[in-house]
TORPAPA-40815 format. One record per atom (N, C-alpha, C): atom name; y, x, z; residue in three letters. Coordinates in steps of 0.05 Angstrom, whole numbers, plus 5000, padded with zeros to 4 digits. Each point is the difference from the previous one (the first is absolute). Example, Ala and Ser with C-alpha at 12.3 -4.5 7.8 and 13.67 -1.06 7.14 Angstrom:
BEGIN
+-------+------+------+------+--------+
| atome |    Y |    X |    Z | residu |
+-------+------+------+------+--------+
|     N | 4886 | 5264 | 5156 |    Ala |
|    CA | 5024 | 4982 | 5000 |    Ala |
|     C | 5024 | 5018 | 5000 |    Ala |
|     N | 5021 | 4993 | 4986 |    Ser |
|    CA | 5024 | 5016 | 5001 |    Ser |
|     C | 5022 | 4985 | 5014 |    Ser |
+-------+------+------+------+--------+
***
This chain:
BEGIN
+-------+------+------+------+--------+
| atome |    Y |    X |    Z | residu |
+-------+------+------+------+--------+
|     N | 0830 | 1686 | 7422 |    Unk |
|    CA | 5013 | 4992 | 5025 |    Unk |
|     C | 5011 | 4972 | 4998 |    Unk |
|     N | 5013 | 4988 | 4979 |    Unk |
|    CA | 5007 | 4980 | 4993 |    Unk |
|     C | 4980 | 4981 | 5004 |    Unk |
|     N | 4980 | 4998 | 4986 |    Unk |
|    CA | 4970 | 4986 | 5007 |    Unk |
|     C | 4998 | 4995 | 5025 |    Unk |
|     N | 4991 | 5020 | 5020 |    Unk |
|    CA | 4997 | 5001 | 5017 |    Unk |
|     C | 5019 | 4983 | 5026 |    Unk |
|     N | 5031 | 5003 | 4995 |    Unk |
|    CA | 5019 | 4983 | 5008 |    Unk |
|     C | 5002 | 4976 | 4991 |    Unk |
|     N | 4990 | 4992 | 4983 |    Unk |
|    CA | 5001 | 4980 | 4990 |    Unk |
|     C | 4984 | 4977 | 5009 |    Unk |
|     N | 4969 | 5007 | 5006 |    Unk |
|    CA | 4981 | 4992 | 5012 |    Unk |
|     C | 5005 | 4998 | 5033 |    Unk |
|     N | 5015 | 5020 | 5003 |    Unk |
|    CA | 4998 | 5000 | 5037 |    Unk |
|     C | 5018 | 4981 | 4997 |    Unk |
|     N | 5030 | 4995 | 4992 |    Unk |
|    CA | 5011 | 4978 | 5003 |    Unk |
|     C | 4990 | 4965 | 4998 |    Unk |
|     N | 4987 | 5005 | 4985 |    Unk |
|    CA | 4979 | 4976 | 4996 |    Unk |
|     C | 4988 | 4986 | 5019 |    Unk |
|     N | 4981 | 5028 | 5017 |    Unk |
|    CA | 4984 | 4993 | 5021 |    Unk |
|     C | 5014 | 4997 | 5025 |    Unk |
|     N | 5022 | 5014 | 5003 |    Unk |
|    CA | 5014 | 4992 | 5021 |    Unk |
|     C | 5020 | 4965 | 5000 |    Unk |
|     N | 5004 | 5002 | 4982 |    Unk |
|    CA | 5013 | 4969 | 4993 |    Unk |
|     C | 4977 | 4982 | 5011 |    Unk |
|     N | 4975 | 5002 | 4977 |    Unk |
|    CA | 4976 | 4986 | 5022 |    Unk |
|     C | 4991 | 4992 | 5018 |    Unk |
|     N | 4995 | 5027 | 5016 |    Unk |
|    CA | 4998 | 5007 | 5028 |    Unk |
|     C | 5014 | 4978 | 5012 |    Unk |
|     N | 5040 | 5001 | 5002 |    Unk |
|    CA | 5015 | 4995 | 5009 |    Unk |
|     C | 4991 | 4959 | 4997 |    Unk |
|     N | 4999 | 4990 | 4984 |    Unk |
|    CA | 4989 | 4968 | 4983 |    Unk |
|     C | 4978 | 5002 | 5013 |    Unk |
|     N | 4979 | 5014 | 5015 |    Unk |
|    CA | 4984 | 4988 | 5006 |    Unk |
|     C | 5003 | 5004 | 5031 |    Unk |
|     N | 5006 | 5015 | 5020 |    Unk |
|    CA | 5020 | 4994 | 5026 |    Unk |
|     C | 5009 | 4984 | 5004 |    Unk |
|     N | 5023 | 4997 | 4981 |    Unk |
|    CA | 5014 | 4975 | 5008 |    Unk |
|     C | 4988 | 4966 | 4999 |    Unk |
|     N | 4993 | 5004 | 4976 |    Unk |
|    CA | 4969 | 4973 | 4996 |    Unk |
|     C | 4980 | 4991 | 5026 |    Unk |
|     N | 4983 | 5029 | 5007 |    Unk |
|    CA | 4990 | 5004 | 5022 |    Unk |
|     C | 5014 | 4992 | 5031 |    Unk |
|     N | 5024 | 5005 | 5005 |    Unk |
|    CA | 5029 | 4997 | 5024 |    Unk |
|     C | 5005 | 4978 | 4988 |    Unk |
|     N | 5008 | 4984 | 4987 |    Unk |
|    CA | 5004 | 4975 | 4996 |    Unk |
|     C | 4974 | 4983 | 5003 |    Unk |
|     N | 4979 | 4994 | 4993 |    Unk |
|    CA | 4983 | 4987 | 5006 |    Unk |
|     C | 4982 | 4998 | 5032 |    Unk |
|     N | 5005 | 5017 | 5011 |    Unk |
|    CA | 4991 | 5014 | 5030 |    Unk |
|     C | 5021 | 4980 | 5003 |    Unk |
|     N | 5026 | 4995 | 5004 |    Unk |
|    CA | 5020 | 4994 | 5017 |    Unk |
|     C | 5001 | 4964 | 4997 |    Unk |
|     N | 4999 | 4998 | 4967 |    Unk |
|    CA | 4991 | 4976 | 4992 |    Unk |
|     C | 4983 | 4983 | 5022 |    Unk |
|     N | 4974 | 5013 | 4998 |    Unk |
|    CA | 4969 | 4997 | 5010 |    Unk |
|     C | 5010 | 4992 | 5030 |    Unk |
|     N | 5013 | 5013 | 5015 |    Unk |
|    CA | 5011 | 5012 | 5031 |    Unk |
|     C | 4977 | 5012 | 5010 |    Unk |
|     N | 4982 | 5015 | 4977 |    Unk |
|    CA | 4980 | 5011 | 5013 |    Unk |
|     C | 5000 | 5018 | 5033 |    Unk |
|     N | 5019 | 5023 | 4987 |    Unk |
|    CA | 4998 | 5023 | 5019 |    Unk |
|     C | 5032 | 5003 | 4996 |    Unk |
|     N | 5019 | 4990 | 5018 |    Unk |
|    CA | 5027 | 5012 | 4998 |    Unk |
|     C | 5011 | 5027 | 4998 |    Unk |
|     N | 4975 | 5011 | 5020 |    Unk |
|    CA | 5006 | 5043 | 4998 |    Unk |
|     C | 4986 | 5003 | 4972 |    Unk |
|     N | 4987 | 4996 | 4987 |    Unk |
|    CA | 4977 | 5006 | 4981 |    Unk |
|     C | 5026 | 4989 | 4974 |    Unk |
|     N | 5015 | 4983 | 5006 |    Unk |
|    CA | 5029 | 4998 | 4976 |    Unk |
|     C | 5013 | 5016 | 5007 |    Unk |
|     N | 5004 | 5002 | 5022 |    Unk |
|    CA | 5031 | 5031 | 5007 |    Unk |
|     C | 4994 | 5026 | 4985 |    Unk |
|     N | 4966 | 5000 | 5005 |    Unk |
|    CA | 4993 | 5031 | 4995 |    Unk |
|     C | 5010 | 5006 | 4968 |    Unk |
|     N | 4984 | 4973 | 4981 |    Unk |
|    CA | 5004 | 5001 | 4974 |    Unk |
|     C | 5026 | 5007 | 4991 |    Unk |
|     N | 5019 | 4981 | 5018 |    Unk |
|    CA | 5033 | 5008 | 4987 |    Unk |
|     C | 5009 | 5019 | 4995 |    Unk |
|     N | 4992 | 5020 | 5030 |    Unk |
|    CA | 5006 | 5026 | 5008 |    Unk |
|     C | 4980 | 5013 | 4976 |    Unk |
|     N | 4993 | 4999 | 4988 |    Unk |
|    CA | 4981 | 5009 | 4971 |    Unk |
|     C | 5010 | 5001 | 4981 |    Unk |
|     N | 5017 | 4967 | 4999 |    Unk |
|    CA | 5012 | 4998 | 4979 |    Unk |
|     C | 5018 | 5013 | 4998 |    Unk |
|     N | 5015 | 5014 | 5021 |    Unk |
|    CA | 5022 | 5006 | 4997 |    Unk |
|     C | 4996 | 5040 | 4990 |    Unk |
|     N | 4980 | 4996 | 5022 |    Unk |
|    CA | 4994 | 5039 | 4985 |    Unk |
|     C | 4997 | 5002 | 4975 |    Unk |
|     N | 4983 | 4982 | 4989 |    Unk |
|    CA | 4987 | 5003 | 4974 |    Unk |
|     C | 5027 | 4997 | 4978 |    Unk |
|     N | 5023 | 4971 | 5010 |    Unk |
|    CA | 5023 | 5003 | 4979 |    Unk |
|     C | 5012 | 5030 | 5001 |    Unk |
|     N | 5005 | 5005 | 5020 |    Unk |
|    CA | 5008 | 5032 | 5006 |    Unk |
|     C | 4992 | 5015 | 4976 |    Unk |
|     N | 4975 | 5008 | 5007 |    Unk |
|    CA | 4990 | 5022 | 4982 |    Unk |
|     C | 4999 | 4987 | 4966 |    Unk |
|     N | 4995 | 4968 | 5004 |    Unk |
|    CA | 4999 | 4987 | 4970 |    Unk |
|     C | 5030 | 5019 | 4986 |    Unk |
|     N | 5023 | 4989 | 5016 |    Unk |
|    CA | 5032 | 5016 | 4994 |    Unk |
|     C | 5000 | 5024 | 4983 |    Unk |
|     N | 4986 | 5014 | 5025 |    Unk |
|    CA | 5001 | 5026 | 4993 |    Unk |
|     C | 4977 | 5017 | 4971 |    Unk |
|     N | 4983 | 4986 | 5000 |    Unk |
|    CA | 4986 | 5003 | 4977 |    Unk |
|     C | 5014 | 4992 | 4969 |    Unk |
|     N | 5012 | 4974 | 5008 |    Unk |
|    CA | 5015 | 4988 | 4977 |    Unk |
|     C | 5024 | 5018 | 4997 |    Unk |
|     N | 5019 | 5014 | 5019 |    Unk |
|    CA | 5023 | 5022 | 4998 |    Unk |
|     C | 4984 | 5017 | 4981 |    Unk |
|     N | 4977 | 5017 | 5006 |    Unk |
|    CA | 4981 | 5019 | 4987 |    Unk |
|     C | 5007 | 4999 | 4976 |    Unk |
|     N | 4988 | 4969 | 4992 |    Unk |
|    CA | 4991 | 4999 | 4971 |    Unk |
|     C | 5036 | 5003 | 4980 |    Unk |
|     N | 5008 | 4983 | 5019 |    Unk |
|    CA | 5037 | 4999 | 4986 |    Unk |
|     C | 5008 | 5030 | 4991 |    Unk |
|     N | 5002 | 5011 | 5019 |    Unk |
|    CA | 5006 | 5035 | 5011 |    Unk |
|     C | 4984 | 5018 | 4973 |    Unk |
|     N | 4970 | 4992 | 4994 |    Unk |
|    CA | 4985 | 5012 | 4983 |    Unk |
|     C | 5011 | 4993 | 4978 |    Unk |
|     N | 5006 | 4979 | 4991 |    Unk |
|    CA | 5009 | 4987 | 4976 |    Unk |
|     C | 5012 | 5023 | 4987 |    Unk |
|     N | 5024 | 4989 | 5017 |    Unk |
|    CA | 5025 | 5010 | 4998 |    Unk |
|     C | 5001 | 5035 | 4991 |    Unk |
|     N | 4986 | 5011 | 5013 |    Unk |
|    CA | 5005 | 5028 | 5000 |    Unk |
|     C | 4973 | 5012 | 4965 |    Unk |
+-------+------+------+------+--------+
***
């Protein structure tokens, strides 16, 4: 289980670095102004659950 948390934290950290990369360069660009909103609003779910995965792994530690 540890493994497994360990890795999802990983990929969610990722995930989250490449959103924001993605939302920053769109906005940069002034490609698509909605097409940056959407990303943010991504970024922001994804830190969410990034949180909560990273609580997981703390929580697992620990116990």
């Amino acid at each position: 289980m540890q493994f497994a948390l360990f890795h999802l934290t990983t990929i969610a950290v990722l995930a989250v670095l490449i959103v924001l990369i993605l939302g920053l360069v769109t906005l940069l660009r002034g490609d698509s102004p909605n097409l940056s909103q959407k990303l943010m609003r991504w970024r922001i779910g994804l830190q969410f659950a990034a949180i909560l995965v990273i609580m997981a792994f703390v929580l697992y530690q620990r116990a």
